[in-house]
N, CA, C and O atoms as CSV, one atom per row, in Angstrom:
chain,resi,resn,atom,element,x,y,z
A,1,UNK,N,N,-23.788,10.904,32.331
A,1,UNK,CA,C,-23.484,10.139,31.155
A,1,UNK,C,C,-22.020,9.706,31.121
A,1,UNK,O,O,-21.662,8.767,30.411
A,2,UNK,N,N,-21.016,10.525,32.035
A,2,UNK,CA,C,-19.496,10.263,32.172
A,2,UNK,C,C,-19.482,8.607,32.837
A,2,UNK,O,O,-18.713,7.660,32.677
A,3,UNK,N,N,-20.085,8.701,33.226
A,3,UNK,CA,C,-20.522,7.068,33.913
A,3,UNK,C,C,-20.579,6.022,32.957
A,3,UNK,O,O,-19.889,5.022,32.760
A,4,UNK,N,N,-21.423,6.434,32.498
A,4,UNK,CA,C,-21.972,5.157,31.040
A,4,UNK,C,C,-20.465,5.030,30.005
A,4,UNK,O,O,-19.846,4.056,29.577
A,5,UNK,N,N,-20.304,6.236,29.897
A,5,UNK,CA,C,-19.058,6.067,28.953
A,5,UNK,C,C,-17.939,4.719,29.486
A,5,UNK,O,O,-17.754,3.549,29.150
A,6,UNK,N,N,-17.392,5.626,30.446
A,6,UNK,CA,C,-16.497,4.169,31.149
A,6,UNK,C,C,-16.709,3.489,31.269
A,6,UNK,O,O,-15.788,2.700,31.059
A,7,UNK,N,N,-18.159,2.754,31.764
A,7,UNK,CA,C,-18.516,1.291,32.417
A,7,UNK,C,C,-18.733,0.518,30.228
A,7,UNK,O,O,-18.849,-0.654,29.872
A,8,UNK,N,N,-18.713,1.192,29.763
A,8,UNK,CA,C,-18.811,0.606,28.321
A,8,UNK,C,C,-17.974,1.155,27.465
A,8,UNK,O,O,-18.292,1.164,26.275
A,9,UNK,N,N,-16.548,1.812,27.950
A,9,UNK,CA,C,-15.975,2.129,26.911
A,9,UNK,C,C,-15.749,2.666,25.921
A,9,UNK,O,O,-14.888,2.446,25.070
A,10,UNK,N,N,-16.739,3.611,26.005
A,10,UNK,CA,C,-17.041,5.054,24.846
A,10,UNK,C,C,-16.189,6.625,25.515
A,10,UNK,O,O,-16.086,6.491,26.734
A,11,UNK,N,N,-15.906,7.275,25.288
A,11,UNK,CA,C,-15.252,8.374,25.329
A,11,UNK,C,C,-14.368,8.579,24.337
A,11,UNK,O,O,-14.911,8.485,23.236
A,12,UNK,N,N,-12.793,8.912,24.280
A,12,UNK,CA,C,-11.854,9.180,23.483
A,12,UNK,C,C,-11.508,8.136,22.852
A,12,UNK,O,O,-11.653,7.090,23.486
A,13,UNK,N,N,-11.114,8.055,21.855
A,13,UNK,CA,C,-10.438,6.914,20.537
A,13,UNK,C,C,-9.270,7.393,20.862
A,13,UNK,O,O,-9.111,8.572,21.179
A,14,UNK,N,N,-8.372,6.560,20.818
A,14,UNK,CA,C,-6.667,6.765,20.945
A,14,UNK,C,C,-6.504,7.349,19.562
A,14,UNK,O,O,-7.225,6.852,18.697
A,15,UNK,N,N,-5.743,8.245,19.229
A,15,UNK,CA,C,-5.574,8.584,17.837
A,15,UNK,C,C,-4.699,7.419,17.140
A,15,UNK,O,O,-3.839,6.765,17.730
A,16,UNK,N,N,-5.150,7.238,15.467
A,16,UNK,CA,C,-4.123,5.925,15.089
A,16,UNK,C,C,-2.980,6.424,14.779
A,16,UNK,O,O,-2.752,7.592,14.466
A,17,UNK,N,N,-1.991,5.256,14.888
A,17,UNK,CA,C,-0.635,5.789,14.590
A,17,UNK,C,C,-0.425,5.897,12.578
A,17,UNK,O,O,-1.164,5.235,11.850
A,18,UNK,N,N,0.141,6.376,12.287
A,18,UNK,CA,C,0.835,6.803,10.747
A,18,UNK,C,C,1.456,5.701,10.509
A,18,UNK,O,O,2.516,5.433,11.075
A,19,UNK,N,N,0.644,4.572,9.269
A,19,UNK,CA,C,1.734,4.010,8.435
A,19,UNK,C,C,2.663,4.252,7.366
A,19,UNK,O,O,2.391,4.813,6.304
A,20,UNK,N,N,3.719,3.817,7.698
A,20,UNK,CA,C,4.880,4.385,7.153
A,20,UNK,C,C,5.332,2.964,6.077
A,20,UNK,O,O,5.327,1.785,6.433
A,21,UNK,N,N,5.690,3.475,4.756
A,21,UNK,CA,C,6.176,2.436,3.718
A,21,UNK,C,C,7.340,2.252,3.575
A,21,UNK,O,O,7.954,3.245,3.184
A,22,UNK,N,N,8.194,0.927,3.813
A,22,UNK,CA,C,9.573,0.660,3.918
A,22,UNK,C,C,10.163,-0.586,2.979
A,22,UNK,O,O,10.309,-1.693,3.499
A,23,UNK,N,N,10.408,-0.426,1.950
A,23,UNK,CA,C,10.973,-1.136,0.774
A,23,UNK,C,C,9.461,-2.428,0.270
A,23,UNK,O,O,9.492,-3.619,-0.041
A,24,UNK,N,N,8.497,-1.591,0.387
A,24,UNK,CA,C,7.287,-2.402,-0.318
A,24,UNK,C,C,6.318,-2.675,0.775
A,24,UNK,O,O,5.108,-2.714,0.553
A,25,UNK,N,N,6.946,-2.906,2.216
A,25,UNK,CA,C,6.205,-3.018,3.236
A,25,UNK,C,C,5.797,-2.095,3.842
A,25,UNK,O,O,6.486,-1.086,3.995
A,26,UNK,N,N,4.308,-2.245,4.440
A,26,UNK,CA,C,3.877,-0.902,4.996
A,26,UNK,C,C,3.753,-1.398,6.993
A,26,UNK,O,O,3.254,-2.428,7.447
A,27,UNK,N,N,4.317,-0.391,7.678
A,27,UNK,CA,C,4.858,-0.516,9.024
A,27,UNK,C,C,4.072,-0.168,9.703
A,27,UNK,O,O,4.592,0.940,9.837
A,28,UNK,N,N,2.900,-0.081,10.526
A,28,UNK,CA,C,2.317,0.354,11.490
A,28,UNK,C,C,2.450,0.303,12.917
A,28,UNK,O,O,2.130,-0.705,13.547
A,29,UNK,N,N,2.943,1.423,13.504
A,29,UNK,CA,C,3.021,0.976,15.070
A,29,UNK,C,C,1.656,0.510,16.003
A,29,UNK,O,O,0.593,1.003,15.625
A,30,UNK,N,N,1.617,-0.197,16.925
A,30,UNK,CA,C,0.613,-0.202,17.596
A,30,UNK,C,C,0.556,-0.356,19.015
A,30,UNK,O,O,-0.247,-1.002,19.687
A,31,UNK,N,N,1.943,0.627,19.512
A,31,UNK,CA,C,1.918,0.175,20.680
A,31,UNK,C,C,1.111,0.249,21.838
A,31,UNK,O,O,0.510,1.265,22.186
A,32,UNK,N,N,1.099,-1.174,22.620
A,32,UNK,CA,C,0.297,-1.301,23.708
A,32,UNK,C,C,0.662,-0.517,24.927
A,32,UNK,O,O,1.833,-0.182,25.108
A,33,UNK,N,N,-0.508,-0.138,25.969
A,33,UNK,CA,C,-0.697,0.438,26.986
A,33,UNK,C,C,-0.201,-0.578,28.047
A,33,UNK,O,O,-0.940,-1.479,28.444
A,34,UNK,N,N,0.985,-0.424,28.469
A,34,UNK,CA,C,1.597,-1.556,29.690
A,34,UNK,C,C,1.277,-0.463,31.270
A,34,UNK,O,O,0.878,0.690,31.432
A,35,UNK,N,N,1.724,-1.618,32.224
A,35,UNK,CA,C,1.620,-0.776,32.979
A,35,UNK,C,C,2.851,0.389,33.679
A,35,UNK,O,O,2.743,1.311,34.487
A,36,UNK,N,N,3.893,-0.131,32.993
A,36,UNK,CA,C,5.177,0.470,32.938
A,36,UNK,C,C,5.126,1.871,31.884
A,36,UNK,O,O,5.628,2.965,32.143
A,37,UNK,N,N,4.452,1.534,30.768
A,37,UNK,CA,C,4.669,2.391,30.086
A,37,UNK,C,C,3.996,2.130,28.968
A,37,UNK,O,O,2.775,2.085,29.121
A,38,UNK,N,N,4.502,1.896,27.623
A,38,UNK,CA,C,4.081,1.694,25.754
A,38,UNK,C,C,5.061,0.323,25.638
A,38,UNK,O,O,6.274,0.426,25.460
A,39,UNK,N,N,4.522,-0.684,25.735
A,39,UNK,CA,C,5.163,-1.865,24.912
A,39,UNK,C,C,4.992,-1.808,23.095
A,39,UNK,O,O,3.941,-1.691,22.465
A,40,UNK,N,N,6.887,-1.977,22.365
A,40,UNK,CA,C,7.105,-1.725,21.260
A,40,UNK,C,C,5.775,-2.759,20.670
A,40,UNK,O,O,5.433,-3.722,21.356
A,41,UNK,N,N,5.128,-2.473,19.433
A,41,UNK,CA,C,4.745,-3.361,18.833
A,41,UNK,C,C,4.177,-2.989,17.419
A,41,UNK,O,O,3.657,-1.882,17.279
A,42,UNK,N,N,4.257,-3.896,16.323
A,42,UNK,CA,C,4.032,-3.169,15.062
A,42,UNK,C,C,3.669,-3.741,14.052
A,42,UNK,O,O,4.537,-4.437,13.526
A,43,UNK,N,N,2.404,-3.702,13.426
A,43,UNK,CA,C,1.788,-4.461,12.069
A,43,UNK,C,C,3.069,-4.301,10.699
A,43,UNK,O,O,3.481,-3.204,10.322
A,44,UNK,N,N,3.477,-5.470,10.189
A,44,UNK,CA,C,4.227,-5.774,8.929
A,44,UNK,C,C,3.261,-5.806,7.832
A,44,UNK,O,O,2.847,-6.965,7.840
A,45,UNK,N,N,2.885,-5.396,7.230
A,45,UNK,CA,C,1.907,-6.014,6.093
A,45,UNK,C,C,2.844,-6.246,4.574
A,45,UNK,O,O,3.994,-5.843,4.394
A,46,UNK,N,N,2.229,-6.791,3.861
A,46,UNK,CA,C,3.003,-6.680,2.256
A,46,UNK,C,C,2.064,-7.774,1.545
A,46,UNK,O,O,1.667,-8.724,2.220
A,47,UNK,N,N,1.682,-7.650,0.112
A,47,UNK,CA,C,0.812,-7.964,-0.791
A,47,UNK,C,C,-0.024,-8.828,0.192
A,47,UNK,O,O,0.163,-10.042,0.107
A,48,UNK,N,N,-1.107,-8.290,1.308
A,48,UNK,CA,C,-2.200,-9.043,1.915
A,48,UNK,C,C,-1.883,-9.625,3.273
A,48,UNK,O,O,-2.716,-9.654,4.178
A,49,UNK,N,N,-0.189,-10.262,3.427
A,49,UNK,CA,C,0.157,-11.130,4.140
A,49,UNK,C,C,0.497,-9.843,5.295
A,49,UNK,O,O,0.786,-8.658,5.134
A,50,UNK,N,N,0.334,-10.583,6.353
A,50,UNK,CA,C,0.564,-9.620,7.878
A,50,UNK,C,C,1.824,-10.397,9.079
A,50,UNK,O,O,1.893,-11.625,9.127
A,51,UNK,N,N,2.536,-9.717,9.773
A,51,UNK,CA,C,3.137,-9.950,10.781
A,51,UNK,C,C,3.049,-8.928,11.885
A,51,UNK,O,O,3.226,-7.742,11.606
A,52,UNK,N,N,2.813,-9.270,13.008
A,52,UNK,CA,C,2.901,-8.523,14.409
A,52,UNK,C,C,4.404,-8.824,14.694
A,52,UNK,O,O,5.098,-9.829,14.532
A,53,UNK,N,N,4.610,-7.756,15.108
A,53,UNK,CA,C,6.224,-7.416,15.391
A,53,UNK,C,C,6.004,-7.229,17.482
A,53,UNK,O,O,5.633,-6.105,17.822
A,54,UNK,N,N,6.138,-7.845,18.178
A,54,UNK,CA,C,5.831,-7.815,19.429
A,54,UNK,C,C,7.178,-8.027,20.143
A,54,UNK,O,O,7.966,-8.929,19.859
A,55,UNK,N,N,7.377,-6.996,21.210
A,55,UNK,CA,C,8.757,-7.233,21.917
A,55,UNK,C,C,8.572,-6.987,23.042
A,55,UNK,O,O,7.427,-6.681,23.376
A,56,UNK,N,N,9.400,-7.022,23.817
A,56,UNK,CA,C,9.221,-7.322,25.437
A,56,UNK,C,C,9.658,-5.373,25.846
A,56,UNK,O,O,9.366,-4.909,26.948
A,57,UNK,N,N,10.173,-4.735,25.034
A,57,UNK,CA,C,10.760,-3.322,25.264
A,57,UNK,C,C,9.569,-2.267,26.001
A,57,UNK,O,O,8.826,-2.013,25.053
A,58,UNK,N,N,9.060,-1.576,27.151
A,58,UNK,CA,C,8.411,-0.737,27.373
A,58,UNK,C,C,8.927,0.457,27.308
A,58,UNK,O,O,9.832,0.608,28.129
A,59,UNK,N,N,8.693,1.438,26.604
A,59,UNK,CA,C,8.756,2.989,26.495
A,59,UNK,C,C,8.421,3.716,27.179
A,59,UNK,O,O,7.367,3.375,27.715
A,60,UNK,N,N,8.967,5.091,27.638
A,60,UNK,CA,C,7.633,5.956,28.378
A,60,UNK,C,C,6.646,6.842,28.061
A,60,UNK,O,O,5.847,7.515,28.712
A,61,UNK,N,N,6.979,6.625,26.505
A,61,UNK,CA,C,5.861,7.690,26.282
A,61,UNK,C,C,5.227,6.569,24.482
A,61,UNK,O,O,5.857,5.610,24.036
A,62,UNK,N,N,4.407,6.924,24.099
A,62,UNK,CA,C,3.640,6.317,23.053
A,62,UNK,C,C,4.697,6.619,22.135
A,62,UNK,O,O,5.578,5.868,21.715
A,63,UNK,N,N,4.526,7.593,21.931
A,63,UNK,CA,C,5.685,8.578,20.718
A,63,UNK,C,C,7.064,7.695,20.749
A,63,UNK,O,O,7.494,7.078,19.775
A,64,UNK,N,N,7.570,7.735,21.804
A,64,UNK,CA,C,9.038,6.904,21.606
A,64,UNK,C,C,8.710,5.591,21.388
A,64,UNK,O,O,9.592,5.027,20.740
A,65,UNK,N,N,7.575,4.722,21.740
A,65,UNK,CA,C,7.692,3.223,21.473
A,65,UNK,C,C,7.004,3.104,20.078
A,65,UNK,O,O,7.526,2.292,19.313
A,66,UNK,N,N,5.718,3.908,19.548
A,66,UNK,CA,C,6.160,4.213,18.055
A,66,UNK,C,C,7.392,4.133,17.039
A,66,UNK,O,O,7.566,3.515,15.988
A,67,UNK,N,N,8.081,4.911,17.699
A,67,UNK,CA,C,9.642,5.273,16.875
A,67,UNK,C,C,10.344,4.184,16.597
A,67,UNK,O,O,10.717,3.664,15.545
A,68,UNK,N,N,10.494,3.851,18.054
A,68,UNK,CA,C,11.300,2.242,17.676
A,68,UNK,C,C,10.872,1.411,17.173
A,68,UNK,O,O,11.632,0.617,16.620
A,69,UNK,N,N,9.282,1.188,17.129
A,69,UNK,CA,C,8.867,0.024,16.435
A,69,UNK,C,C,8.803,-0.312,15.109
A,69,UNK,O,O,8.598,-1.373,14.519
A,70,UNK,N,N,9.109,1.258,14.627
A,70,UNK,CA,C,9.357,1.488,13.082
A,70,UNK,C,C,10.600,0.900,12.806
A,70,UNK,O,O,10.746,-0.035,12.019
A,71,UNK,N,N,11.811,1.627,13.667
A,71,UNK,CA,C,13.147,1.339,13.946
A,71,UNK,C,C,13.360,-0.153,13.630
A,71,UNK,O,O,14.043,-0.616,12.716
A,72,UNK,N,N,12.627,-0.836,14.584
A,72,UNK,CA,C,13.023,-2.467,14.320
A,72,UNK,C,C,12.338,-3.648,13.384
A,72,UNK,O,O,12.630,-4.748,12.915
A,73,UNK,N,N,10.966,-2.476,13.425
A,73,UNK,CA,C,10.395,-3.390,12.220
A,73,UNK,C,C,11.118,-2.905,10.836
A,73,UNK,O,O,10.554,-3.516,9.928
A,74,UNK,N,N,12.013,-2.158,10.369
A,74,UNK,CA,C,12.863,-1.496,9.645
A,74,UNK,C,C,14.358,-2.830,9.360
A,74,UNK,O,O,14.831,-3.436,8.399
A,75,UNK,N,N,14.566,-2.750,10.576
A,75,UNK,CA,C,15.650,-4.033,10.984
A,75,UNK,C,C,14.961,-5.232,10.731
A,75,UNK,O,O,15.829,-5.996,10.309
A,76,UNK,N,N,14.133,-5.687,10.749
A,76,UNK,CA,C,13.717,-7.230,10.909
A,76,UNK,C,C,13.300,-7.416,9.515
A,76,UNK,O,O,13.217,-8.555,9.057
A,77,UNK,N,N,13.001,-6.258,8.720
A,77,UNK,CA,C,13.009,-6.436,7.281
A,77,UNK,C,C,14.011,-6.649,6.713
A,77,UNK,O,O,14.176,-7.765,6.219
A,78,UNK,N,N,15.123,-5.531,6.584
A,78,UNK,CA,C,16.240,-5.878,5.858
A,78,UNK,C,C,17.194,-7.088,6.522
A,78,UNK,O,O,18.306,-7.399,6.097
A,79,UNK,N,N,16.501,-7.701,7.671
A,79,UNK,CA,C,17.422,-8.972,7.329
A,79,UNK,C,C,16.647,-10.385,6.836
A,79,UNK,O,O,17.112,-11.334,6.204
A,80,UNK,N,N,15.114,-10.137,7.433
A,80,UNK,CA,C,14.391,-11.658,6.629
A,80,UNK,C,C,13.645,-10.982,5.585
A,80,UNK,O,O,13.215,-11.741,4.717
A,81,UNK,N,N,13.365,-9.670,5.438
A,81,UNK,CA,C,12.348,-9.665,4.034
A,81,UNK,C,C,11.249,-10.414,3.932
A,81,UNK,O,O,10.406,-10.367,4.828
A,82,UNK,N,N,11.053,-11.387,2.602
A,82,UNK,CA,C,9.887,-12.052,2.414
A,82,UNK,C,C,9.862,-13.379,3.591
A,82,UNK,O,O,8.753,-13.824,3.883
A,83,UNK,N,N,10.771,-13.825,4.073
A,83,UNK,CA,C,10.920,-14.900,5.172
A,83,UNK,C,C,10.350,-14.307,6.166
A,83,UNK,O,O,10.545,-14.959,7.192
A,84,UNK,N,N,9.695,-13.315,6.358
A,84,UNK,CA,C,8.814,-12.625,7.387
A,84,UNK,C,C,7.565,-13.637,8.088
A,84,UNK,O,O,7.118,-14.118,9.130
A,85,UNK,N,N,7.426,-13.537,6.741
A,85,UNK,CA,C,5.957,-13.992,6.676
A,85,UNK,C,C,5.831,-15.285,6.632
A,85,UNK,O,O,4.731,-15.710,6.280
A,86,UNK,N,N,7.083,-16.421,7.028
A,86,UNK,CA,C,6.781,-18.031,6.871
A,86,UNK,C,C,6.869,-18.627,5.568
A,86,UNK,O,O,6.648,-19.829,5.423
């Protein structure tokens, strides 16, 4: 049955990452599986409206490209705020 799993993608769920709330906005990391490592990347949300926060940065471990993505989606707020979102 270890067979079936892989050829369709069933086994382990990645655990989700912890959204974290930062002056009204809620931050979710989501970083991707590169082949280097965890590329930074991170859901913006606020009243409905969404932004992907996507950067070229690879990490080596999930945990650290998490961190930062909080880190900069943290930064990219306090300087555009509601201009986030267009």
């Amino acid at each position: 049955m270890a067979l079936f799993s892989k050829l369709f993608g069933g086994g382990k769920t990645p655990e989700p990452a912890m959204s974290e709330t930062y002056k009204d906005f809620a931050i979710t990391p989501v970083a991707q599986k590169e082949s280097g490592g965890w590329r930074l990347t991170a859901r913006i949300e606020k009243d409905g409206k969404e932004h992907m926060l996507i950067r070229s940065d690879v990490l080596q471990s999930k945990d650290q490209a998490d961190e930062a993505a909080v880190a900069k989606a943290k930064q990219i707020i306090d300087e555009q705020g509601e201009r986030l979102f267009g």
